[in-house]
N, C-alpha and C positions, 0 to 999 in steps of 0.2 A: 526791483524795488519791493521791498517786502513792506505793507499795510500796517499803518501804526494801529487803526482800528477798524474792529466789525461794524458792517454797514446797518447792523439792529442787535438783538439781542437773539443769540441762537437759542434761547430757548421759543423762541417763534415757533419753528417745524413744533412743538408740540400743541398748537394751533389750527393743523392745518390737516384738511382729507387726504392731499397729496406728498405727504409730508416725507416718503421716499425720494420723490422726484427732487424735491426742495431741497431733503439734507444734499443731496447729489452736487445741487448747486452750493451749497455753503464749503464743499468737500474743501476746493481751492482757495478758500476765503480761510477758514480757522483754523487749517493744518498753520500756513502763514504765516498769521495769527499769533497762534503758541510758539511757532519754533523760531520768529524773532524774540520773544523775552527770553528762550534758550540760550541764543546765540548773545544777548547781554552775560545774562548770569553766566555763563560756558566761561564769558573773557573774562569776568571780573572774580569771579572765586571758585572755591573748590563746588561744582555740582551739587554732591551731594552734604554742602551744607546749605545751598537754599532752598533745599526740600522743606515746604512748608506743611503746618498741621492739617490734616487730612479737615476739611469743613466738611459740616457735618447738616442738612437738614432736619429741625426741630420736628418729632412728630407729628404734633397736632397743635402746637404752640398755643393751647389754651381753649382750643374752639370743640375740644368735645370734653361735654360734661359725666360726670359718673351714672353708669346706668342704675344704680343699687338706689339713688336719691328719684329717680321718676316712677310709673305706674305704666307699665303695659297695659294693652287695650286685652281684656279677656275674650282668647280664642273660644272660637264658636267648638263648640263639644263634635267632636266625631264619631260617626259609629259604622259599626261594620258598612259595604256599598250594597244595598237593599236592590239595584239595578244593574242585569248583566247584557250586555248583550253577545251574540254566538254567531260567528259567519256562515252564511247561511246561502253558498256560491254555487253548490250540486258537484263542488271539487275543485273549481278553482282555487289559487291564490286571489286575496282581494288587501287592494292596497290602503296602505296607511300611511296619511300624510302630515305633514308639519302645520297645515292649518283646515280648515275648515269650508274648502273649496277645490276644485282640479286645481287650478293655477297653483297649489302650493308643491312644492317637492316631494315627492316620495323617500319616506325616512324607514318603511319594515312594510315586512307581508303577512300575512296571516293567512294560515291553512284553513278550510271550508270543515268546521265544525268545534274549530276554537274559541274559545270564550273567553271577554275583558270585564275589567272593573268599570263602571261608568263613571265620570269625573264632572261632568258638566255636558250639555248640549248646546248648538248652537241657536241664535234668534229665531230663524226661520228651522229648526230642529229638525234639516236633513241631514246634521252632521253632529256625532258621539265626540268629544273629547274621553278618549281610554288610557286605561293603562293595564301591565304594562309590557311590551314590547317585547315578542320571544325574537324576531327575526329581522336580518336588516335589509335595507332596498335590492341587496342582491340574493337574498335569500338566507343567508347565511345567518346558522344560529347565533344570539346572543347570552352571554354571559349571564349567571342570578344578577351577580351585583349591577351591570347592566340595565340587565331589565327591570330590577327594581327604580330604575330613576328614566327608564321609556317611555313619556308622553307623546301620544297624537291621536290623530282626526282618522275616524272612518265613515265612509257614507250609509244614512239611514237603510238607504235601498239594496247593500248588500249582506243585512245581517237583521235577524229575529229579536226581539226582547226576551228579559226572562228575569220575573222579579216584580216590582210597583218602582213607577218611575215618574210619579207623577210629581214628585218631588224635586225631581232634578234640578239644581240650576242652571239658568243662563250663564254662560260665559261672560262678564264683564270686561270690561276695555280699562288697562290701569290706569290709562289717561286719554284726554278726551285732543280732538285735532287740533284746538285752538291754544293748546298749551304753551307757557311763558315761562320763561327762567332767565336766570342774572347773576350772574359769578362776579366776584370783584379779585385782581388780580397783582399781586405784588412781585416786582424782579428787582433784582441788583447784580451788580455783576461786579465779584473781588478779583480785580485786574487794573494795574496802570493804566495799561492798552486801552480802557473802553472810554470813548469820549462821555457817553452814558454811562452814570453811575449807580442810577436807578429809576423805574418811573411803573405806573402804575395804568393799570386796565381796567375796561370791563367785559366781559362775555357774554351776548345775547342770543337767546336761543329761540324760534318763533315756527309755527307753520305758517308759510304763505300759499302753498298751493295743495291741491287736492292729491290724497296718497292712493297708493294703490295696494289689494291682497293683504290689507290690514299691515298695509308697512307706511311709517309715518314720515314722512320728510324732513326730516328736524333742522335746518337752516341754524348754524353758527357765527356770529360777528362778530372782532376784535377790533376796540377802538383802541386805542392809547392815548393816557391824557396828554396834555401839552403836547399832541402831536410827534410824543417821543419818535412811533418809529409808524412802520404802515400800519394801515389798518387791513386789517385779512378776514378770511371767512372761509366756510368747507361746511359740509351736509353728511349729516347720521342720518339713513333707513331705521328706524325704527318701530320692531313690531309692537304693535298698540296692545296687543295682552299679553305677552310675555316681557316686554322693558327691552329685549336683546337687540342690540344694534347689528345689522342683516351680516356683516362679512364679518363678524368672529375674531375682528383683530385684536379684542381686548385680553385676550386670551394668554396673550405672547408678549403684548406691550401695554404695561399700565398707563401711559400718555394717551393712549387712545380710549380708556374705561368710562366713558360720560353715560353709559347706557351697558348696565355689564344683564339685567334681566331682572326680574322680581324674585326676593328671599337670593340674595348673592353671598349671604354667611348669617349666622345666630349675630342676634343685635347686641353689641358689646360694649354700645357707649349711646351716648346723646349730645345731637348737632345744633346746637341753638341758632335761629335766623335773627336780623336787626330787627324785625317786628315781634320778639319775644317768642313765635311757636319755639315748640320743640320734639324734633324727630328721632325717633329708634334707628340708630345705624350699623352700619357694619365697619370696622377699620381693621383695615392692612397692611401688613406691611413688614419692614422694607423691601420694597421693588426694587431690579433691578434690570436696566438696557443697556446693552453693549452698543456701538455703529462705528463699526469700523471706517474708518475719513479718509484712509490713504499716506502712504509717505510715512507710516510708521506711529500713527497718529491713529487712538481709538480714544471716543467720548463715553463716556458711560455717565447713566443717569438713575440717583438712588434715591428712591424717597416713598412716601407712604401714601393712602387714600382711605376716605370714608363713603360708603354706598349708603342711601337708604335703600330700610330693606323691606319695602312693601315692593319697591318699583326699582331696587339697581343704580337709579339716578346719581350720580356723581356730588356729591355736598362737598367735599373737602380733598384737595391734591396739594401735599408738598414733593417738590424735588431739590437735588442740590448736583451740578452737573460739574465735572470734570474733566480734565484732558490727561491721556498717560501715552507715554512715549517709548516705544520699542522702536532700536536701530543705534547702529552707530552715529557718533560724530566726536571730531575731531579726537580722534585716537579714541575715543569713550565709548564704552557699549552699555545702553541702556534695556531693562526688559520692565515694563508697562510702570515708568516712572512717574509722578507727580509732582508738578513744578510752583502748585502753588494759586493759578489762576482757575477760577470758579464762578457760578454763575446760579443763583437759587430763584427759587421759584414758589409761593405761595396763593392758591386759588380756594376762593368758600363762596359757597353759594348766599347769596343777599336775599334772592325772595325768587318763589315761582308760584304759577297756578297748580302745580301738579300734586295732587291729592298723597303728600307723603305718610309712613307712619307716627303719626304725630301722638304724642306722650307728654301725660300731666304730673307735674311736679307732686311725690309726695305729703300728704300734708302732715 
């Protein structure tokens, strides 16, 4: 018996930390799914006349305003780095890490008598933020272009000053543990098939418990109003002075971008929240994911995002989701068709604590 309808809205797995394991389970539910309005349309006409027009996700449907009409916050003036420090090992290699503690990873080495730019120190100022980075954790040299964008931590205790450094700053945290945020969330789904024809969300983002290594726990909850479908949840690591969420997924899959790092592209636009601020941000796009579902059946999901760009933070995700069909049937050979049924998706941020780059309207 093949399922007249999906048991929620598969744009869910883009909800969720395990959202592999998830799609795995949906695998047998929405191949299903699709390939019963196939086997309609298949009997009742030619194929390839109910190929429907390609739906399209709106980029930004209105929520980010012209950056040319706001006022940047004027950067702090830069000048040459007045503090060096030189390692200072009697020949060792001495190591450099991703944060400002053993506990972080080893990201490059530095030879006993090479010299960095000083960037920042830490609180307790056993530890340099430098740059930038000749060599990597196995030794191996790196690239200029590389090295010109190499950040990290070496210890007080293995390297000499050279320069005035009284100057230097602390490190700051781009956000603080107690940080709040609240997405509001829009689906529909263009299909006969779904009993649900649209309903609506919210996204709660919260720390509840103590982090560790300067990585934040950032705890995610999806309600759905009227109970449309479950409610779910899943946890970003997030390191507290770079924005970057710990395992790097966002890299590869814009669904997972809620924490992509601070300065994630030049501010190209402006995010207005319901409370009137207004943030410098980044937008992207079109994105694109494959996930392959089995039975000849691939999802693909296209759609855009806005980061702010002090902190990376996720302000704005549209997508618009698809099924395409490769394989035969009934004497017909298809290669990655589109029949029609779609599924979009609208997410913006409503309000958070988190100290974004906020920008004043022109007067």
């Amino acid at each position: 018996m093949i399922p007249a309808t999906v048991d929620r809205p598969s744009a869910a797995p883009a909800y969720q930390s395990e959202r592999m394991r998830r799609f795995s389970r949906l695998r047998f539910v929405i191949p299903l799914f699709i390939f019963g309005s196939l086997v309609v349309t298949a009997c009742a006409v030619n194929p390839a006349v109910s190929l429907a027009p390609r739906a399209q996700a709106n980029a930004f449907n209105g929520a980010v305003a012209d950056l040319s009409d706001y006022l940047l916050p004027t950067p702090a003036p830069t000048t040459e780095a007045e503090l060096r420090v030189v390692v200072n090992t009697g020949g060792s290699r001495a190591n450099i890490r991703e944060g400002p503690d053993t506990s972080f990873p080893i990201i490059g080495k530095a030879n006993s008598g090479e010299a960095f730019d000083v960037l920042a120190r830490s609180e307790d100022s056993a530890w340099w933020q430098i740059c930038c980075i000749r060599m990597d954790a196995s030794g191996t040299p790196i690239t200029t272009t590389q090295a010109n964008e190499g950040i990290g931590w070496i210890a007080d205790s293995v390297v000499r000053t050279a320069g005035e450094g009284e100057d230097v700053s602390v490190l700051q945290p781009l956000f603080d543990q107690d940080l709040t945020a609240e997405w509001g969330v829009d689906w529909q789904c263009g299909s006969d098939r779904c009993e649900v024809k649209a309903c609506t969300a919210t996204v709660q983002a919260s720390v509840s418990r103590a982090g560790s290594n300067q990585l934040v726990p950032i705890e995610h909850q999806v309600t759905w109003d009227d109970a449309c479908f479950e409610p779910d949840s899943w946890l970003f690591e997030v390191n507290q002075y770079t924005g970057e969420e710990r395992t790097g997924q966002a890299q590869d899959n814009f669904l997972y971008s809620y924490w992509l790092g601070n300065t994630p592209g030049t501010a190209n636009g402006v995010y207005l929240l319901d409370d009137g601020r207004a943030a410098a941000v980044y937008c992207s796009g079109p994105h694109e994911v494959e996930i392959e579902e089995g039975g000849g059946w691939t999802t693909v999901y296209e759609g855009n995002t806005c980061h702010d760009v002090r902190t990376g933070m996720l302000v704005y995700l549209a997508y618009n989701k698809r099924w395409l069909f490769t394989g035969e049937f009934e004497g017909e050979t298809y290669d990655r068709v589109y029949f029609g049924d779609f599924e979009q998706l609208e997410q913006k941020l409503k309000e958070t604590s988190v100290e974004l780059l906020w920008v004043e309207k022109a007067r």
